[in-house]
C-alpha positions in Angstrom: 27.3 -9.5 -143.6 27.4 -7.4 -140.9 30.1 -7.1 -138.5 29.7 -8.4 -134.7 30.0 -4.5 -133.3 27.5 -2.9 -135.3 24.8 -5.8 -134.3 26.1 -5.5 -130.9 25.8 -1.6 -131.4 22.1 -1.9 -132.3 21.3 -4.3 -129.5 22.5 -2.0 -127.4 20.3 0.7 -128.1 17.2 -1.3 -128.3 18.2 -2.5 -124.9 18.3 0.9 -124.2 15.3 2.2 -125.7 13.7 -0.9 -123.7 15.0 0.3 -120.7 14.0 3.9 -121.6 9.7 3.0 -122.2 10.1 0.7 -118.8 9.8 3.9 -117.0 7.6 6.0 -118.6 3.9 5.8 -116.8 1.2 5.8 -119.1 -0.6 8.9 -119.2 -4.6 9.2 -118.6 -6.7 11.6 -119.9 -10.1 13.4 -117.9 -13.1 10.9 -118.2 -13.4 7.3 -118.9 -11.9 4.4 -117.2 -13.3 0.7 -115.9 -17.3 1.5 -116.5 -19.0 0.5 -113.0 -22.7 1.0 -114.1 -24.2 2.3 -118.0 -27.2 3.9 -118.6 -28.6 2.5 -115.2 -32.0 4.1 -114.9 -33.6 6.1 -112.2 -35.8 9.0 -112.0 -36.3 10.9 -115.0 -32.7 10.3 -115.7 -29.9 7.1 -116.9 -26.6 7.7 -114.8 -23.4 5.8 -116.5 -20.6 5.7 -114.1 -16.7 5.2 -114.8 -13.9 5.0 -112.0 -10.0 5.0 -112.8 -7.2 3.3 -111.8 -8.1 0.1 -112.2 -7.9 -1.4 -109.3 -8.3 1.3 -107.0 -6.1 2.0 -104.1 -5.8 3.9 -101.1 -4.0 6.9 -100.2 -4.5 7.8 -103.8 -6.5 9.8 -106.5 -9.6 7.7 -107.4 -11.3 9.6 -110.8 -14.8 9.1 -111.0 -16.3 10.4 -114.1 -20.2 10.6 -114.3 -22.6 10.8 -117.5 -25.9 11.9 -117.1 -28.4 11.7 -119.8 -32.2 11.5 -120.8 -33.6 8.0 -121.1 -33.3 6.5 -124.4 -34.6 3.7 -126.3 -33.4 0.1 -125.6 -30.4 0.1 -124.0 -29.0 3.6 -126.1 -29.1 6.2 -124.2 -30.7 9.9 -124.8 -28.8 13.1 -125.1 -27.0 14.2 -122.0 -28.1 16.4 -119.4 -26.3 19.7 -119.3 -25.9 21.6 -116.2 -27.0 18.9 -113.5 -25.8 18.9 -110.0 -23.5 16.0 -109.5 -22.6 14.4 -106.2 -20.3 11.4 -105.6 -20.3 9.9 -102.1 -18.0 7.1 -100.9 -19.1 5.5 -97.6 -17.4 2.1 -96.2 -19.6 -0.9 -96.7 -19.4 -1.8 -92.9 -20.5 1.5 -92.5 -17.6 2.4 -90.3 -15.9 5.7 -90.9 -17.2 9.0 -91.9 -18.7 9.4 -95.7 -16.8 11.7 -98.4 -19.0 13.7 -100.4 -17.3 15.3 -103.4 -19.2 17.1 -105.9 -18.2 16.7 -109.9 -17.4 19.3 -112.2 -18.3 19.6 -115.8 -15.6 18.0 -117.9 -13.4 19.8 -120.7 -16.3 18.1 -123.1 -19.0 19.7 -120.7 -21.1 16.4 -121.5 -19.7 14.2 -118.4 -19.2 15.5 -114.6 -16.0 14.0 -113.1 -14.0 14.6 -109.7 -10.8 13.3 -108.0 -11.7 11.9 -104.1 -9.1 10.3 -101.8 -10.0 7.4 -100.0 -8.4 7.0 -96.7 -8.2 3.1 -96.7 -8.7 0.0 -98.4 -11.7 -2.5 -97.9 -15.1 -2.5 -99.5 -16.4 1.1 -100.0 -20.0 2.3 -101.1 -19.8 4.9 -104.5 -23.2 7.0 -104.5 -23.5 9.2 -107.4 -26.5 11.2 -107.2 -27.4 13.8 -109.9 -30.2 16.7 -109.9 -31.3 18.1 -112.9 -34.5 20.3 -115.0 -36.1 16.7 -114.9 -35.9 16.3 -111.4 -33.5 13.6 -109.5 -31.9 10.8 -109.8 -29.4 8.5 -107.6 -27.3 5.1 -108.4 -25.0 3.3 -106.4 -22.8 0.4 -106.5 -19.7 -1.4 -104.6 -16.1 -0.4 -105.2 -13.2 -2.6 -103.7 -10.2 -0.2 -102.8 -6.4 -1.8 -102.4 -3.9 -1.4 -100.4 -1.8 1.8 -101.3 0.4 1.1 -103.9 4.3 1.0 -103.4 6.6 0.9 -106.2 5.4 -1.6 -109.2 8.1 -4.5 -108.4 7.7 -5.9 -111.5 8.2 -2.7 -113.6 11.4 -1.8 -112.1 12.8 -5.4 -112.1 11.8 -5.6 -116.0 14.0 -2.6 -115.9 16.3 -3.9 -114.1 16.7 -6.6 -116.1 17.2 -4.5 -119.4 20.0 -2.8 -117.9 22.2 -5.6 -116.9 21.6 -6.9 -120.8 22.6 -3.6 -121.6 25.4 -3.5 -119.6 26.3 -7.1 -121.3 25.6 -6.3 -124.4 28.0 -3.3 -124.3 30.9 -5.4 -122.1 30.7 -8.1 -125.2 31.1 -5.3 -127.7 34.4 -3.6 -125.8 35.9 -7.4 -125.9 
């Protein structure tokens, strides 16, 4: 049987491992995220759209990342464009404000365009993506709801907060 130190002991530094992963932020790679439209058809081309975080929020980076490819059959898309011209434009639903126009890169993969735009404040904004290509053009758009900015998560640090004091309790017990 083990004694009561060396389970307190290992307690203690799963507390503190616990305590350790509640404040590491999850890392996100270029491309992907929550997919707003997929091979949505117009012109000559089919525009899949993803935006990350999820939800988004003002005052902070808002990654859209764009594919473009040829149309398909069914609902599988052809093979992607390469070298289009790739605009994103975020306008306020009410139509109040001034537009942002960002154009998208080629991602690392070169298949998928993607930028980082700012929006300025929450409420219902407008995403455009509009892509030009060999084949001629092709535009999609759809509604994004933006947050409020984001303050510290509340609930992360008190779930760290809250693996501390056990720490702490685990390692009072164990001096007794």
């Amino acid at each position: 049987m083990k004694r009561p130190g060396v389970i307190f002991g290992l307690l203690a530094r799963f507390l503190l491992f616990l305590l350790f992963l509640s404040f590491v932020s999850p890392v996100e790679g270029h491309g992907g995220g929550t997919p707003r439209l997929v091979n949505e058809p117009d012109g000559p081309y089919w525009l899949s759209v993803w935006t990350s975080p999820d939800p988004a929020r003002a005052e902070e980076p808002l990654h859209v990342t764009v594919g473009v490819t040829e149309p398909g059959s069914g609902r599988e898309a052809g093979p992607p464009v390469l070298g289009a011209e790739v605009s994103v434009t975020l306008a306020r639903a009410d139509e109040s404000g001034t537009p942002i126009t960002a154009v998208a890169a080629e991602g690392a993969n070169r298949l998928l365009y993607e930028v980082d735009v700012i929006l300025p404040e929450p409420g219902l904004w407008t995403v455009q993506v509009d892509a030009d290509g060999p084949a001629g053009s092709a535009s999609v758009s759809f509604d994004l709801e933006v947050d409020e900015p984001g303050g510290a998560d509340w609930l992360l640090w008190g779930g760290g907060g809250v693996l501390l004091l056990a720490a702490l309790f685990v390692l009072a017990g164990r001096r007794r």
